[in-house]
C-alpha positions as CSV (number, residue, x, y, z in Angstrom):
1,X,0.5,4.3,-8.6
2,X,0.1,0.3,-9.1
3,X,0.0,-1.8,-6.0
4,X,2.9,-4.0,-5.9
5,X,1.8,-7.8,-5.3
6,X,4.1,-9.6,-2.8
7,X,4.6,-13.3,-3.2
8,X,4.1,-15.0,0.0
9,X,4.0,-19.0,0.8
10,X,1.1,-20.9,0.6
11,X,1.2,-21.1,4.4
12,X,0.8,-17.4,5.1
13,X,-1.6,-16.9,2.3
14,X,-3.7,-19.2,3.9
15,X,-3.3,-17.6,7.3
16,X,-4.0,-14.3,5.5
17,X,-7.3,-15.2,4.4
18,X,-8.1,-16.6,7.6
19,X,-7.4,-13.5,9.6
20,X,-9.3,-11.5,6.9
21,X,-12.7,-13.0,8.4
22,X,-12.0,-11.9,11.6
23,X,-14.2,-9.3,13.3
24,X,-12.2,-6.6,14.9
25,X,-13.0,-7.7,18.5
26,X,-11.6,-11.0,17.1
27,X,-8.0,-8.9,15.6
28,X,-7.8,-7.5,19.1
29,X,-7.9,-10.8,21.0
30,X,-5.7,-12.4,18.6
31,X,-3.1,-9.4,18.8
32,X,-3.1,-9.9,22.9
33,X,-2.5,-13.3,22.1
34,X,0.6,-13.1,20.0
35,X,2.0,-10.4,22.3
36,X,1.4,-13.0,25.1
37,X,3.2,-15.9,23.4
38,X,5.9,-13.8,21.9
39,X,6.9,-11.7,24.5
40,X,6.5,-8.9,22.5
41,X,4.6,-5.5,23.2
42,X,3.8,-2.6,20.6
43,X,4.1,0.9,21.8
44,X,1.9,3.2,20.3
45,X,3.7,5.6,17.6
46,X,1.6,8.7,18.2
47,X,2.3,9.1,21.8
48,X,6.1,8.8,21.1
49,X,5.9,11.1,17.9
50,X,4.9,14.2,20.2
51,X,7.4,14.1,22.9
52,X,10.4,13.2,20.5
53,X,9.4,16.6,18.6
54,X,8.7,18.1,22.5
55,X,12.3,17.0,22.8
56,X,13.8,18.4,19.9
57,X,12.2,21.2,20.5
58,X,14.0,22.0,23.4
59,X,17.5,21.1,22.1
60,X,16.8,23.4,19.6
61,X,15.4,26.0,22.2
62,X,19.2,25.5,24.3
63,X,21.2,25.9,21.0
64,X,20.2,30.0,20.7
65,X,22.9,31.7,21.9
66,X,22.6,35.5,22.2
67,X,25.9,37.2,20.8
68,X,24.5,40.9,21.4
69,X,27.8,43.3,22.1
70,X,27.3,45.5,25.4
71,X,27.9,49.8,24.8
């Protein structure tokens, strides 16, 4: 499967390249620093992932209904 090329401005190609150089101790700071000036946080996806399917688990677990006639 071919990669599809998304055109972007000349601006964010730019910045693209630039961030390309950085080291990953470099990506890191620069994350904290947009999260910092945005306002933003990201949550991580695997630790959500587990308990959503720990939760769905046990709605599933509640829905079994026994319908077993008594003698």
């Amino acid at each position: 499967m071919a990669e599809e090329t998304k055109k972007v401005s000349e601006k964010v190609e730019k910045m693209v390249e630039e961030v390309a150089k950085l080291s990953v101790l470099e990506l890191s700071e620069l994350v904290s620093a947009l999260q910092d000036k945005l306002g933003v946080s990201a949550m991580p996806v695997a630790v959500a992932a587990p308990a959503a399917a720990v939760a769905e688990a046990g709605a599933a677990q509640q829905l079994k209904v026994d319908f077993k006639q008594s003698p």
